[in-house]
C-alpha positions as CSV (number, residue, x, y, z in Angstrom):
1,X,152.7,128.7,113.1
2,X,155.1,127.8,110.3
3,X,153.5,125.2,107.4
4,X,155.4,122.5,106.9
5,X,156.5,121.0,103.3
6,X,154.4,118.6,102.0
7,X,157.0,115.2,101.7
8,X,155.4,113.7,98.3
9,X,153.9,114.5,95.2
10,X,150.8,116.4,96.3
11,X,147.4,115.0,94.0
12,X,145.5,117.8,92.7
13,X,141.7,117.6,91.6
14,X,140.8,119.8,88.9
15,X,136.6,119.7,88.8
16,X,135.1,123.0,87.6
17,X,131.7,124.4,89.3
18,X,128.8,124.0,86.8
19,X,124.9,124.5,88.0
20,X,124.4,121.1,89.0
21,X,128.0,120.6,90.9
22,X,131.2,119.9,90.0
23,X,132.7,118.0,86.6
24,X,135.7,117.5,84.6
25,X,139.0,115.5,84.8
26,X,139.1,115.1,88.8
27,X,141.5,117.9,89.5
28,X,140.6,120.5,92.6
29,X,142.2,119.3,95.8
30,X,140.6,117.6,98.4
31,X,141.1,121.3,99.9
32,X,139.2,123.1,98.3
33,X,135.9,121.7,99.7
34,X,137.4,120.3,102.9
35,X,138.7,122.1,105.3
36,X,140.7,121.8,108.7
37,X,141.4,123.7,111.3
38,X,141.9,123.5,115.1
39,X,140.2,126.4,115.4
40,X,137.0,125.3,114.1
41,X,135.6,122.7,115.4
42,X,138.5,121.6,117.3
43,X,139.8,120.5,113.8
44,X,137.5,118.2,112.8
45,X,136.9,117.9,108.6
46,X,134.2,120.3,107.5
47,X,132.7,121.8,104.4
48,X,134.8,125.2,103.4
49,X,133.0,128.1,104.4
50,X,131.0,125.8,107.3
51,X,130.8,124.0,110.4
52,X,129.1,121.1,108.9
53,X,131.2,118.0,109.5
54,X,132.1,116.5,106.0
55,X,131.6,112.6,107.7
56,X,127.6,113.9,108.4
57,X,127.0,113.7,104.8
58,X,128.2,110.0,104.8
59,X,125.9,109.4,107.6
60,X,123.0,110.9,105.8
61,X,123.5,108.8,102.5
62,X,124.2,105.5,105.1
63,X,121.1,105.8,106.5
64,X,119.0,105.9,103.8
65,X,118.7,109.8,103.3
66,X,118.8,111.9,100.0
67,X,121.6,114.6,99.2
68,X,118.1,116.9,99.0
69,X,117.5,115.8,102.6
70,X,121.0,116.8,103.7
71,X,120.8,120.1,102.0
72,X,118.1,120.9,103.7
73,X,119.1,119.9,107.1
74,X,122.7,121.6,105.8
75,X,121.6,124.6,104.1
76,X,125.4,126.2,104.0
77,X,126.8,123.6,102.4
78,X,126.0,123.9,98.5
79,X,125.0,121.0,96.4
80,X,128.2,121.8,94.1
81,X,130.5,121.2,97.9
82,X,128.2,118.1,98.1
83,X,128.6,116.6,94.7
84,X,132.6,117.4,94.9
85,X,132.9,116.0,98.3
86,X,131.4,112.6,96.3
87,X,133.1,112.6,93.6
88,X,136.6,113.0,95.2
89,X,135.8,110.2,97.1
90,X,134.8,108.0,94.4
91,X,137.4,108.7,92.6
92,X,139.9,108.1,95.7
93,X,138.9,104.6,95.9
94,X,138.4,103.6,92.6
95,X,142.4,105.1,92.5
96,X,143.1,102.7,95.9
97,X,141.2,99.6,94.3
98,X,143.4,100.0,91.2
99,X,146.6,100.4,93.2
100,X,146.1,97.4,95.0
């Protein structure tokens, strides 16, 4: 199967790995801790190096659960793919909310 070029200016994350998770300037791409493939899951959005869904740790923190308490029902996904998966997102809205 032959990749097709990406269209626009690709945003990239850079967040370096520290003990407690990810930090720095918001610069690793969304890749790097998400991953999709049809062959895996029928392609649905997952932690890299998993089968967790990345949308179940949204559902955790909605209903009330801790990012401890997803861990531990999660134990493949690291607290450093947790806190990067957050972050990203944060920083994706607060990006949207200032381009609109």
């Amino acid at each position: 199967m032959r990749r097709r070029r990406p269209t626009g200016r690709r945003r990239r994350f850079r967040l370096w790995p520290t003990p407690t998770g990810y930090h720095g300037d918001v610069s690793t791409q969304i890749h790097d801790i998400i991953h999709c493939d049809p062959e895996i899951m029928s392609g649905t959005p997952v932690f890299r190096g998993t089968r967790v869904p990345a949308r179940i740790l949204w559902e955790h923190l909605e209903a009330g659960d801790s990012l401890e308490t997803f861990l531990d029902d999660f134990p493949t996904v690291t607290k450093a793919q947790a806190m990067a998966a957050l972050e990203l997102s944060k920083e994706m809205l607060i990006g949207q909310a200032r381009a609109a």
